[in-house]
DSSP file (Angstrom, degrees, kcal/mol; ACC not computed):
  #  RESIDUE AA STRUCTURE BP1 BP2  ACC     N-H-->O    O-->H-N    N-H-->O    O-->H-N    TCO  KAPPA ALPHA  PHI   PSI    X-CA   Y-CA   Z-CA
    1    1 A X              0   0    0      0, 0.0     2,-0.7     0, 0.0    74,-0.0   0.000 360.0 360.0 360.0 153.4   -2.1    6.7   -1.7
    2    2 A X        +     0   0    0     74,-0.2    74,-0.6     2,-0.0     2,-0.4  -0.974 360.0 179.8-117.9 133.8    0.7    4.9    0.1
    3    3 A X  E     +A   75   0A   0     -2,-0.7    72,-0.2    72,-0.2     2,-0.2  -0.970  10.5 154.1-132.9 120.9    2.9    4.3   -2.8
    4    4 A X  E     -A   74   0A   0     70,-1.0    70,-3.3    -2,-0.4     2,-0.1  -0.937  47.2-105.1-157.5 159.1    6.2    2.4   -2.0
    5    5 A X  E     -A   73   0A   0     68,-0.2    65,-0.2    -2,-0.2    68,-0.2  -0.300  44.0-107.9 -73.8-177.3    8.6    0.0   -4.4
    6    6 A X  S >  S+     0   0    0     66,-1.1     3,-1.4    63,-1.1    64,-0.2   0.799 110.9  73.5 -94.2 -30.2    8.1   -3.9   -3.4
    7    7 A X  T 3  S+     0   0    0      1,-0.3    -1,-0.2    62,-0.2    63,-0.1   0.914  98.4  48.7 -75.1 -21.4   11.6   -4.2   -1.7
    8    8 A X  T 3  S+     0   0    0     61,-0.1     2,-0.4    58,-0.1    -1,-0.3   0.183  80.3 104.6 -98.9  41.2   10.3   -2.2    1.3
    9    9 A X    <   -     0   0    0     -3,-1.4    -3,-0.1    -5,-0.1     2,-0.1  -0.676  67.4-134.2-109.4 144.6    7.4   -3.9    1.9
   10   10 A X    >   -     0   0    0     -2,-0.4     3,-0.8     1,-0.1    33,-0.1  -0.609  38.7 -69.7 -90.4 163.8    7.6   -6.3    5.3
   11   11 A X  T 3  S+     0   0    0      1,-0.2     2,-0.4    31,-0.1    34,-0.2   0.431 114.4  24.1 -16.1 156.5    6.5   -9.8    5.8
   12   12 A X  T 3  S+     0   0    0     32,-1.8    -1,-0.2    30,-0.1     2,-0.2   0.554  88.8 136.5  18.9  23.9    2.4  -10.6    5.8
   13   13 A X    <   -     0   0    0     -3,-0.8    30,-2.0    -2,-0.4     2,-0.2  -0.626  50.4-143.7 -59.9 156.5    1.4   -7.4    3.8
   14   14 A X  E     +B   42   0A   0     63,-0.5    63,-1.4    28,-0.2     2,-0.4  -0.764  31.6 164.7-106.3 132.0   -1.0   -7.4    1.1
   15   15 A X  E     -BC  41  76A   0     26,-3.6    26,-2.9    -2,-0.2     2,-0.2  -0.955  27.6-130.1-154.4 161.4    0.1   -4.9   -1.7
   16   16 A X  E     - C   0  75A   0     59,-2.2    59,-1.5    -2,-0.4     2,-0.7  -0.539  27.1-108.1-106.5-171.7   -1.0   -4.4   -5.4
   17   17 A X  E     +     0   0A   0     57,-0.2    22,-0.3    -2,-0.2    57,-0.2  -0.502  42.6 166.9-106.1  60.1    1.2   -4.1   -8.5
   18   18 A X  E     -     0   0A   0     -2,-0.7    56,-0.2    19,-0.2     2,-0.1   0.560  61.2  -9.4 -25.0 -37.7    1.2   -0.4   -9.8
   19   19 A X  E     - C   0  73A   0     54,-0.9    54,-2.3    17,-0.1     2,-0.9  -0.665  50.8-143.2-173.5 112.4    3.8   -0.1  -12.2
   20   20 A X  E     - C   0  72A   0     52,-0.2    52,-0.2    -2,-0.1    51,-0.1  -0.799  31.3-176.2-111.6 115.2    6.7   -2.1  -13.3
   21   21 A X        +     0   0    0     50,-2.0     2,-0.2    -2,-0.9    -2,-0.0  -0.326  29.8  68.7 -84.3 165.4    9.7    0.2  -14.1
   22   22 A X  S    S-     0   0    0     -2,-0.1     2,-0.2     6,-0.0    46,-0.0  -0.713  76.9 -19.7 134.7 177.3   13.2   -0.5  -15.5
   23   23 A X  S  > S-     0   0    0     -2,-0.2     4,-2.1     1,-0.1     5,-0.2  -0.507  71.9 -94.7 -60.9 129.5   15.1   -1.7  -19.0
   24   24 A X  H  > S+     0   0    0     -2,-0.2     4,-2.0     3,-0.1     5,-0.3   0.694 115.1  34.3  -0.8 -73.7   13.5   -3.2  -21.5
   25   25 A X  H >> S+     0   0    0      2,-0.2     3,-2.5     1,-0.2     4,-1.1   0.802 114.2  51.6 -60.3 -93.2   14.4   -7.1  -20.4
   26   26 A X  H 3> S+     0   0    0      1,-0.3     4,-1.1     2,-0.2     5,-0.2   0.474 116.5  46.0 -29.5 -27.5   14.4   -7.0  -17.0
   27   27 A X  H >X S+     0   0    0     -4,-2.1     4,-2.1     2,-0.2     3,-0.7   0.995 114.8  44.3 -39.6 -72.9   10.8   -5.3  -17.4
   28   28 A X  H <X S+     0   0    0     -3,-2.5     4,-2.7    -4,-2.0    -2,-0.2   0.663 115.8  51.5 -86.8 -30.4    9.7   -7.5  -19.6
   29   29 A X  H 3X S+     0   0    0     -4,-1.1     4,-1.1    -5,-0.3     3,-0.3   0.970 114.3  40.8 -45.7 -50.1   11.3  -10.4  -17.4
   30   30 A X  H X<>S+     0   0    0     -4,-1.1     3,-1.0    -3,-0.7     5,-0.7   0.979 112.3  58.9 -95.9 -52.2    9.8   -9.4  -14.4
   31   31 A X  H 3<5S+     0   0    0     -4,-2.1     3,-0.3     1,-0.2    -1,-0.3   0.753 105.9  52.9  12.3 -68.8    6.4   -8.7  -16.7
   32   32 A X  H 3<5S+     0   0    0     -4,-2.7    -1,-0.2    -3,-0.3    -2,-0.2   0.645  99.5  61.4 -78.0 -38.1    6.5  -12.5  -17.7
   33   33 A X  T <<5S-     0   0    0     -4,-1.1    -1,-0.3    -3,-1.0    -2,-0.2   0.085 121.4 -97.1 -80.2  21.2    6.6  -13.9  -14.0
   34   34 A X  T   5S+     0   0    0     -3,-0.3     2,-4.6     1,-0.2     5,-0.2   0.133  86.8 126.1 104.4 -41.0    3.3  -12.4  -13.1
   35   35 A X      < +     0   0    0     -5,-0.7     2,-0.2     3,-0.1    -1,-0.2  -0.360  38.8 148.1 -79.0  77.8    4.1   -9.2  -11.5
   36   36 A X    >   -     0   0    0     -2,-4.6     3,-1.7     1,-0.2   -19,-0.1  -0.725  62.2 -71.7-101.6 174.3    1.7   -7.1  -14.0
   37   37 A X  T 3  S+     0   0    0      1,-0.2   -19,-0.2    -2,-0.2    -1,-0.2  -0.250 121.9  20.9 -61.1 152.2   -0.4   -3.6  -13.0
   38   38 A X  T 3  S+     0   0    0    -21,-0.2     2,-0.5     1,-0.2    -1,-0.2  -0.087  87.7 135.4  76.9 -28.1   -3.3   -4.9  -10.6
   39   39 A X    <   -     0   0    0     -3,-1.7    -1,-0.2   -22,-0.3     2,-0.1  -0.245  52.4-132.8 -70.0 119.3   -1.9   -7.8   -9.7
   40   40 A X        -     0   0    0     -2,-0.5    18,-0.9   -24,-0.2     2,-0.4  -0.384  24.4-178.2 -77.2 137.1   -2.2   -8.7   -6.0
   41   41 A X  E     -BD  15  57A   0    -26,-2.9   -26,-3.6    -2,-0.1     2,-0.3  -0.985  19.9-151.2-139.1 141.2    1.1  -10.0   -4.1
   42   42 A X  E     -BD  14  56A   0     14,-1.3    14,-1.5    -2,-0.4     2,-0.3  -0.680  25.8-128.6-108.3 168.3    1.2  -11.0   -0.5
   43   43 A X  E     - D   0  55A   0    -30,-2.0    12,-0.2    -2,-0.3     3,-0.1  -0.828  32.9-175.5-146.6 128.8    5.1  -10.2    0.7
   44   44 A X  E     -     0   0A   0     10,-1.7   -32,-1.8    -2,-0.3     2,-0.3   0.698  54.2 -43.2-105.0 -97.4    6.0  -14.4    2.5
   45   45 A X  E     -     0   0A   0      9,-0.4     9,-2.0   -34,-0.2     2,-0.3  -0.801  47.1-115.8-130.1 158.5    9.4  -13.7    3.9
   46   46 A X  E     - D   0  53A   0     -2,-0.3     7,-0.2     7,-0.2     5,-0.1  -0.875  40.4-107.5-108.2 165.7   12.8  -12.1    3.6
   47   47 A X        -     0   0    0      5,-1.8     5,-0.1    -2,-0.3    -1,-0.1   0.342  48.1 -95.5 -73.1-141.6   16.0  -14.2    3.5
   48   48 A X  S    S+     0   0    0      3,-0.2    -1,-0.1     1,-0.0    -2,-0.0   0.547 125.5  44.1-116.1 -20.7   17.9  -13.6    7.0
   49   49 A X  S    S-     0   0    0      2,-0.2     3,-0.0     3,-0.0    -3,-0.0   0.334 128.4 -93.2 -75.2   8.3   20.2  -10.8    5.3
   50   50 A X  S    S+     0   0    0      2,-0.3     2,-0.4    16,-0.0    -3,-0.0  -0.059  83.2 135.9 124.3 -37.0   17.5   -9.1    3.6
   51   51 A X        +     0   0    0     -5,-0.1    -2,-0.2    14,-0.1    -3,-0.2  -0.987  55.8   4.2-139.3 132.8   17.9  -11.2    0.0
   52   52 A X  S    S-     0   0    0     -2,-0.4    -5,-1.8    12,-0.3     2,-0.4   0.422  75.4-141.5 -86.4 173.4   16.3  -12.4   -1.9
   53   53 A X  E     -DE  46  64A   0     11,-3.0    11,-3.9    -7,-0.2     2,-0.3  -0.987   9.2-137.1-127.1 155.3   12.4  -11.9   -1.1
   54   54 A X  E     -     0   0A   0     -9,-2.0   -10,-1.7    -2,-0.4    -9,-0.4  -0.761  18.7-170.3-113.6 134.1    9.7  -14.2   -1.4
   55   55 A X  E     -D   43   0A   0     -2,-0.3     7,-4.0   -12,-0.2     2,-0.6  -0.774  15.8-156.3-131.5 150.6    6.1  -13.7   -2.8
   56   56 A X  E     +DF  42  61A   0    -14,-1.5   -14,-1.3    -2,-0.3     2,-0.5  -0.914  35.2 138.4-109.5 108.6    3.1  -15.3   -3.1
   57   57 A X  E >   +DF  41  60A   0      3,-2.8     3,-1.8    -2,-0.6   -16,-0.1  -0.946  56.5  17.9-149.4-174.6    1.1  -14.3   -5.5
   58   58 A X  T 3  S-     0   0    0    -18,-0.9    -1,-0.1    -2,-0.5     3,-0.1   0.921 129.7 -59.5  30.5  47.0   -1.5  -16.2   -8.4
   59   59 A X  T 3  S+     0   0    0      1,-0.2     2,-0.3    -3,-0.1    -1,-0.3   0.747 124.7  95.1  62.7  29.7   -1.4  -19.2   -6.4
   60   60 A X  E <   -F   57   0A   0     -3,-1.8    -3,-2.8     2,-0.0     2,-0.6  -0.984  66.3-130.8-130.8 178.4    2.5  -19.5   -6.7
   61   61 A X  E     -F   56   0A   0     -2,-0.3    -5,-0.2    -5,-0.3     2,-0.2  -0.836  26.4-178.4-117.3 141.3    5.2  -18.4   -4.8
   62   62 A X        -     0   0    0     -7,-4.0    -9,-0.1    -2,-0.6    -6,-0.1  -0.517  12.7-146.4-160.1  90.5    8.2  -16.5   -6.2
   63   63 A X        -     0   0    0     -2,-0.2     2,-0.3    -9,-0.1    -9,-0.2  -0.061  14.1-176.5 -66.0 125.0   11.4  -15.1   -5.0
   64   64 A X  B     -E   53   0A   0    -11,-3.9   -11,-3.0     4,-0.0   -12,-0.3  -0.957  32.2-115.4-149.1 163.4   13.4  -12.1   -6.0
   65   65 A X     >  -     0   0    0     -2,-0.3     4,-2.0   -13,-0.2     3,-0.4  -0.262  41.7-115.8-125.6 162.0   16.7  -10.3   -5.3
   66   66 A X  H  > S+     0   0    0      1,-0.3     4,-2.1     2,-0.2   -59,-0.2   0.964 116.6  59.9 -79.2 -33.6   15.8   -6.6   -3.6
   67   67 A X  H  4 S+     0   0    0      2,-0.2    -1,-0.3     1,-0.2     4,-0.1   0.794 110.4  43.1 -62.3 -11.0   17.4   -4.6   -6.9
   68   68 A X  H >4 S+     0   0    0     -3,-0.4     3,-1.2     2,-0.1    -2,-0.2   0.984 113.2  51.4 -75.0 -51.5   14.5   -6.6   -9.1
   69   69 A X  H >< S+     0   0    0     -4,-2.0     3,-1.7     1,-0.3   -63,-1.1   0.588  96.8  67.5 -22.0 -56.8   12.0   -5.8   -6.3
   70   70 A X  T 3< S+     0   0    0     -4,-2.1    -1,-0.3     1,-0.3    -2,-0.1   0.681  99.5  55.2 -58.8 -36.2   13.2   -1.6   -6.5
   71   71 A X  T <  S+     0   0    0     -3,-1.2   -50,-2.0    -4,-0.1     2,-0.7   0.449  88.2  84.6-109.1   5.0   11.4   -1.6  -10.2
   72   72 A X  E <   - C   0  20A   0     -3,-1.7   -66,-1.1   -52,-0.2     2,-0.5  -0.903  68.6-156.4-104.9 110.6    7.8   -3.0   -9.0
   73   73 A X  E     +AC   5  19A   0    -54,-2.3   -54,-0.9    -2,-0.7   -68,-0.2  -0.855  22.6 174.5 -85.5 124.7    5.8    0.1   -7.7
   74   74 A X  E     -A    4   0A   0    -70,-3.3   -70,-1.0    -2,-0.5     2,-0.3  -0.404  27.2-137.5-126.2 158.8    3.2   -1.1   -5.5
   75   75 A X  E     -AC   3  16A   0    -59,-1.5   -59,-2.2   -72,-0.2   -72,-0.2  -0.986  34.4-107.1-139.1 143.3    0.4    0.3   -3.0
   76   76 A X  E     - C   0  15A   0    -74,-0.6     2,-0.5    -2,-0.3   -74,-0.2  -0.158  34.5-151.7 -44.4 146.7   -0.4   -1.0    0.6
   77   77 A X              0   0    0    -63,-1.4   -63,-0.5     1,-0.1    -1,-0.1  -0.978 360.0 360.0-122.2 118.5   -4.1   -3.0    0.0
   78   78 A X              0   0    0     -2,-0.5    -1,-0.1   -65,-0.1    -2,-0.1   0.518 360.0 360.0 -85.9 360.0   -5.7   -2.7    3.5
Protein backbone atom coordinates (compact mmCIF):
# COMPACT_ATOMS: atom_id res chain seq x y z
CA UNK A 1 0.00 0.00 0.00
CA UNK A 2 1.27 3.54 -0.51
CA UNK A 3 0.22 4.93 2.69
CA UNK A 4 1.10 8.70 3.23
CA UNK A 5 -0.65 11.64 5.60
CA UNK A 6 -2.78 14.19 3.27
CA UNK A 7 -0.15 17.16 3.68
CA UNK A 8 2.24 15.35 1.39
CA UNK A 9 0.10 14.57 -1.24
CA UNK A 10 0.78 17.07 -4.58
CA UNK A 11 -1.72 18.82 -6.66
CA UNK A 12 -4.23 16.61 -9.19
CA UNK A 13 -3.88 13.30 -7.03
CA UNK A 14 -6.66 11.17 -6.21
CA UNK A 15 -6.27 9.69 -2.60
CA UNK A 16 -8.73 7.92 -0.13
CA UNK A 17 -9.32 8.71 3.47
CA UNK A 18 -7.75 5.86 5.80
CA UNK A 19 -7.68 7.03 9.10
CA UNK A 20 -8.26 10.24 10.88
CA UNK A 21 -5.77 10.51 13.77
CA UNK A 22 -5.37 13.24 16.57
CA UNK A 23 -7.29 14.74 19.93
CA UNK A 24 -10.54 14.25 20.51
CA UNK A 25 -11.90 17.82 18.84
CA UNK A 26 -9.75 18.36 16.25
CA UNK A 27 -10.67 14.64 15.20
CA UNK A 28 -13.93 15.01 15.62
CA UNK A 29 -13.65 18.55 13.72
CA UNK A 30 -11.94 17.37 10.91
CA UNK A 31 -14.54 14.07 11.16
CA UNK A 32 -17.51 16.68 10.76
CA UNK A 33 -16.08 18.36 7.47
CA UNK A 34 -16.25 15.17 5.51
CA UNK A 35 -12.89 13.77 5.67
CA UNK A 36 -14.24 10.21 7.08
CA UNK A 37 -12.49 6.51 6.30
CA UNK A 38 -13.32 5.79 2.53
CA UNK A 39 -13.92 8.94 1.58
CA UNK A 40 -12.35 10.03 -1.75
CA UNK A 41 -10.42 13.51 -1.92
CA UNK A 42 -8.82 15.00 -4.99
CA UNK A 43 -5.69 17.31 -3.64
CA UNK A 44 -6.81 21.16 -5.91
CA UNK A 45 -3.81 23.25 -4.95
CA UNK A 46 -1.37 24.44 -2.36
CA UNK A 47 -1.15 28.03 -1.28
CA UNK A 48 2.26 29.61 -2.81
CA UNK A 49 4.13 28.82 0.66
CA UNK A 50 2.82 25.49 1.13
CA UNK A 51 -0.43 26.61 3.46
CA UNK A 52 -3.11 26.06 3.68
CA UNK A 53 -4.21 23.19 1.12
CA UNK A 54 -7.20 22.92 -0.76
CA UNK A 55 -9.51 19.83 -1.45
CA UNK A 56 -12.21 18.82 -3.40
CA UNK A 57 -14.01 16.31 -2.21
CA UNK A 58 -18.25 15.43 -1.97
CA UNK A 59 -18.85 17.92 -4.50
CA UNK A 60 -17.25 20.75 -2.25
CA UNK A 61 -14.11 22.19 -1.97
CA UNK A 62 -12.27 22.65 1.40
CA UNK A 63 -9.08 24.07 2.66
CA UNK A 64 -6.82 23.17 5.41
CA UNK A 65 -3.64 24.26 7.21
CA UNK A 66 -0.73 21.36 6.64
CA UNK A 67 -0.66 20.52 10.71
CA UNK A 68 -4.67 19.57 10.25
CA UNK A 69 -3.66 17.72 6.99
CA UNK A 70 -0.63 15.56 9.10
CA UNK A 71 -3.70 13.69 11.07
CA UNK A 72 -5.63 12.35 7.77
CA UNK A 73 -3.99 9.01 6.73
CA UNK A 74 -4.64 8.52 3.18
CA UNK A 75 -3.66 5.98 0.26
CA UNK A 76 -2.70 7.02 -3.43
CA UNK A 77 -6.14 5.81 -5.58
CA UNK A 78 -4.62 5.07 -9.04
Amino acid sequence: MNEKTLDFIEPDTSVKVLKVAGQKSSRKRILDMGLTPGTRVDVVRRAPLGDPVEFKLKGYNLSLRKREAETVLVEIVE
